[in-house]
C-alpha atoms as one frame of an Amber mdcrd trajectory, in Angstrom:
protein
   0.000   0.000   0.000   1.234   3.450  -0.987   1.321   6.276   1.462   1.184
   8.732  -1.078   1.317   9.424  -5.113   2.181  12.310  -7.044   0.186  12.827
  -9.962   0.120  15.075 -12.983  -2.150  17.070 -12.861  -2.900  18.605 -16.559
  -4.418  21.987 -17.846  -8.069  22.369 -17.242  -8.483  19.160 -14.716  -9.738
  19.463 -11.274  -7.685  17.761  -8.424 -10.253  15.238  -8.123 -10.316  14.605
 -11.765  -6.889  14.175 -11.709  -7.167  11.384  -8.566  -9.922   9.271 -10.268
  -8.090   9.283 -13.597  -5.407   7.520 -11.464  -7.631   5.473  -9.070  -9.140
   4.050 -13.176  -5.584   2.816 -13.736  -5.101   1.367  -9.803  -8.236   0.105
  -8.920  -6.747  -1.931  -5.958  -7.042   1.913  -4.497 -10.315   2.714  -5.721
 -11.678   2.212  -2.411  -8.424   3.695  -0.228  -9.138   7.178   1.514  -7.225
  10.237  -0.452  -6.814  14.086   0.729  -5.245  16.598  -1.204  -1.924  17.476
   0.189  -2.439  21.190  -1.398  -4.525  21.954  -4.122  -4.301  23.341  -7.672
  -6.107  25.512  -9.824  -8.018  24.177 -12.551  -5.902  26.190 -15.235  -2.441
  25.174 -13.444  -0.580  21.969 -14.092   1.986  19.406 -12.329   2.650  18.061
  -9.279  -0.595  17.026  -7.007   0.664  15.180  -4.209  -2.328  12.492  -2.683
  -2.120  11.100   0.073  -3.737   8.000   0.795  -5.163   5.525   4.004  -3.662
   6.195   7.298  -1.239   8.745   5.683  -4.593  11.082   5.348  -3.903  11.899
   9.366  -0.625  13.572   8.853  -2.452  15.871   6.172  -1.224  18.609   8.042
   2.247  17.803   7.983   1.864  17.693   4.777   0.379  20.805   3.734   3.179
  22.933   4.770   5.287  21.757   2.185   7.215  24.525   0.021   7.295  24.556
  -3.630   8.367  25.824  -6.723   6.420  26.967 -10.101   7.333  27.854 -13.672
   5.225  30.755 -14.597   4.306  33.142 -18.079   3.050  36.729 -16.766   1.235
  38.345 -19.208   2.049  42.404 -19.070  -1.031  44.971 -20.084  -3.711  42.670
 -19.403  -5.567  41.998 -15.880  -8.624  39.655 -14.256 -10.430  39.237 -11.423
  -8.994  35.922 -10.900  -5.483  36.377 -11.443  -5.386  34.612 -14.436  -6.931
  33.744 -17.840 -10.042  32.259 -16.570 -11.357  35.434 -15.663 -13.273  38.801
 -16.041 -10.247  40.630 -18.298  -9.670  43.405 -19.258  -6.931  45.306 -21.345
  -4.475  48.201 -19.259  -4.932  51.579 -20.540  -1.523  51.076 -22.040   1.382
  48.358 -22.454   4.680  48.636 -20.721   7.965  48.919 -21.953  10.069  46.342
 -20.698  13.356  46.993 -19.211  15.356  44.180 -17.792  16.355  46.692 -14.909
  13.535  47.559 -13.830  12.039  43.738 -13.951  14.574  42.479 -11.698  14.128
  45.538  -9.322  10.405  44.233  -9.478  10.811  40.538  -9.009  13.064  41.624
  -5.741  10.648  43.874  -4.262   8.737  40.421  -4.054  11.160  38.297  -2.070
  11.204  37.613   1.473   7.872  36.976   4.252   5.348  39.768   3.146   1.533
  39.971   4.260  -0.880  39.851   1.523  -4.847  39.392   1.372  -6.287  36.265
   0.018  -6.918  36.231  -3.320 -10.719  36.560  -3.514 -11.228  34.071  -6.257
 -10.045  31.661  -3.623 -11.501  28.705  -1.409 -10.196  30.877   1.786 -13.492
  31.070   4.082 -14.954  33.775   5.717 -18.212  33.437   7.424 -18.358  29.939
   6.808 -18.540  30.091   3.087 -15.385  30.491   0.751 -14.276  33.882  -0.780
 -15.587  32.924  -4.591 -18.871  32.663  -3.209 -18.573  36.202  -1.868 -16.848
  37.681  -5.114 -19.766  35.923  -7.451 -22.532  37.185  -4.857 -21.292  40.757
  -5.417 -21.213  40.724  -1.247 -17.024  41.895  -0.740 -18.009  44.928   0.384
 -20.152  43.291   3.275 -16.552  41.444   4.709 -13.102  41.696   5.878 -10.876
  39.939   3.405  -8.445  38.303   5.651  -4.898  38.315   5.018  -1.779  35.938
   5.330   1.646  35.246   5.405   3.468  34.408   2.239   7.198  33.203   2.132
   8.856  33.554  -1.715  12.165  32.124  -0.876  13.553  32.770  -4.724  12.196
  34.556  -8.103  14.578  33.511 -11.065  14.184  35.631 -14.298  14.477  33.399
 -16.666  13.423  35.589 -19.939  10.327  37.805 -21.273   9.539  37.453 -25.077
   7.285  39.390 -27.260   3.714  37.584 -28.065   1.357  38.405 -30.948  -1.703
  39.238 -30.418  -3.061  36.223 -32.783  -0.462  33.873 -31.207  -1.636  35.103
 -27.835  -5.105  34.809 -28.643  -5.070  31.654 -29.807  -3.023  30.123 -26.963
  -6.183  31.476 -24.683  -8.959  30.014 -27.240  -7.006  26.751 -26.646  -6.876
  26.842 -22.622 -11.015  27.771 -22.332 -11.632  24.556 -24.293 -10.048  22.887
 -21.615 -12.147  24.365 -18.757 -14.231  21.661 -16.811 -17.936  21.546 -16.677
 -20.572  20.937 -14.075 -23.989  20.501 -13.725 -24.143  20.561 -10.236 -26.562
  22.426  -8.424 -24.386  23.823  -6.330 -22.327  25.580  -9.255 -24.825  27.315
 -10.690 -23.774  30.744  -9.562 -20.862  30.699 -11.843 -21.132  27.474 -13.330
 -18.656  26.156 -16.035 -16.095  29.350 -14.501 -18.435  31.705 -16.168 -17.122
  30.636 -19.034 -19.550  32.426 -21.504 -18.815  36.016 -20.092 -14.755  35.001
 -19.577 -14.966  34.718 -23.646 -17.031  37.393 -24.091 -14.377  39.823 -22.182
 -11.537  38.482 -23.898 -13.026  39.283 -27.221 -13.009  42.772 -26.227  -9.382
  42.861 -25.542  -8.747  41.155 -29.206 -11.365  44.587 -30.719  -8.936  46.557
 -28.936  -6.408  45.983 -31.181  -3.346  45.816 -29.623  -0.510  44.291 -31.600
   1.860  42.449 -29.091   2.024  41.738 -25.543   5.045  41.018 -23.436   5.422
  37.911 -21.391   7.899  37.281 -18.587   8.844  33.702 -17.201   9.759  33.215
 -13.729  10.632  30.252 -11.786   9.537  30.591  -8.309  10.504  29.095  -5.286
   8.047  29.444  -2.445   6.073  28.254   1.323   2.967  26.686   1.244  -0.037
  29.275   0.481   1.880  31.107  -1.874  -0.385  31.834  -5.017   1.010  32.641
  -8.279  -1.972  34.476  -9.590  -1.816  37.573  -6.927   2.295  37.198  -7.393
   1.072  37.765 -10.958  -0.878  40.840 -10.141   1.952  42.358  -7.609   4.489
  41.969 -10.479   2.768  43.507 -12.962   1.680  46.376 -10.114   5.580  46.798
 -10.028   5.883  47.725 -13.624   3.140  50.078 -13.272   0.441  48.110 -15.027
  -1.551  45.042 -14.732  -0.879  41.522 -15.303  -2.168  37.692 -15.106  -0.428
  34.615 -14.848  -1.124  33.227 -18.036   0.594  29.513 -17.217   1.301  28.518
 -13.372   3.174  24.614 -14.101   4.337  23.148 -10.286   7.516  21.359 -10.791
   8.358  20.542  -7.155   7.195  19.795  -3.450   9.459  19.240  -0.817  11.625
  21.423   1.796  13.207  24.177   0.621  16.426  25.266   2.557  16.824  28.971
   1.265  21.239  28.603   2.183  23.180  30.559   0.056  22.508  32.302  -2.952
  20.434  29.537  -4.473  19.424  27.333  -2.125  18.791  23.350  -2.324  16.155
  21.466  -1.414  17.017  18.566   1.139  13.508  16.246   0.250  11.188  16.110
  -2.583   8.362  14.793  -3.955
């Protein structure tokens, strides 16, 4: 009996997509208690680490893992989520980009800071999770609480020019690949409000803008770190506003932040 698996968790799957896509290929498991060791969103991809049986008890333990991401920030163009699957819209206009002035960003970012929960998020408050509140128009009527959030290391890695067709294309691609419900209990804002999240987007492409500029980042980070506000704080640096347009979770382990770069002394 396994303790735990890490899965691989693709584009546009839900965590417990992902787990009964692997319990269909195990099936002596099928049966075996799983918890989410720390969750990912449904447009992020990679490592999903399950726990399983008696190993559910030490979930805790568990969830305090650090991590690290590969991400694409998308310059000019904002959301109410954070990221593509969102309300967008296009920034008034599109930065210039100077290498300078990123780094001086990305290390404005490092260290513990305090930051609200994003409120596309299942963070509760009230008893009932902060989407809820955002899609019920009722933020106003609550205290967004805030946390701790540890980014041990941002490595530039590049930014590159994207065309608007290329980049609007890319985005036609990652909708198709958001999950649907019929659940009653997703009607307020079933399928990710998919219809309007299209609708908004098409705007952007009317605006006409030729290019955007796209930065990628590999981010080293504690547990409850979320890429989509780093996103938004980055782009906030550069004096406009930005979404993560690909969050892709390479590792989970602890993270010993020694030296200039680090090592990690157990992974998953």
């Amino acid at each position: 009996m396994k303790r735990f698996v890490v899965l691989d968790k693709l584009v546009g799957e839900t965590p417990l997509a992902a787990l009964e896509s692997w319990r269909r290929g195990h099936p002596n498991y099928r049966k075996v208690s799983a918890s989410y060791a720390g969750r990912l969103d449904p447009m992020a991809s990679g490592k999903l680490l399950i726990l399983l049986g008696e190993e559910c008890k030490r979930q805790t333990a568990y969830t305090k893992l650090d991590k690290e991401y590969e991400i694409e920030i998308l310059l000019g163009v904002g959301s109410d989520t954070g990221d593509v699957l969102g309300l967008v819209e296009a920034a008034p206009r599109l930065p210039v980009v100077r290498t300078t002035q990123l780094k001086k960003a990305l290390k404005k970012e490092e260290g513990a800071q305090v930051h609200a929960y994003p409120v596309f998020s299942s963070k509760t408050v009230g008893g009932k999770p902060l989407f809820l509140h955002a899609l019920e128009a009722g933020l106003d009527t609550i205290t967004i609480p805030t946390h701790t959030e540890h980014l041990y290391q941002i490595r530039y890695r590049d930014f590159y020019e994207l065309k608007a067709n290329q980049l609007f294309d890319r985005v036609d691609l990652l909708l198709q690949k958001v999950p649907h419900s019929m659940a009653s209990s997703k009607k307020l804002g079933r399928d990710f409000r998919i219809e309007e999240v299209k609708l908004c987007w098409g705007a952007v492409a009317l605006a006409g803008v030729k290019s955007f500029w796209v930065i990628r980042l590999r981010v080293v980070c504690g547990s409850g770190t979320y890429m989509r506000s780093l996103s938004e704080r980055i782009g906030a640096n550069l004096g406009t506003s930005a979404l993560a347009l690909s969050i892709h979770r390479t590792r989970i382990g602890k993270y010993l932040p020694l030296g200039p770069f680090g090592f990690w002394y157990k992974s998953y």
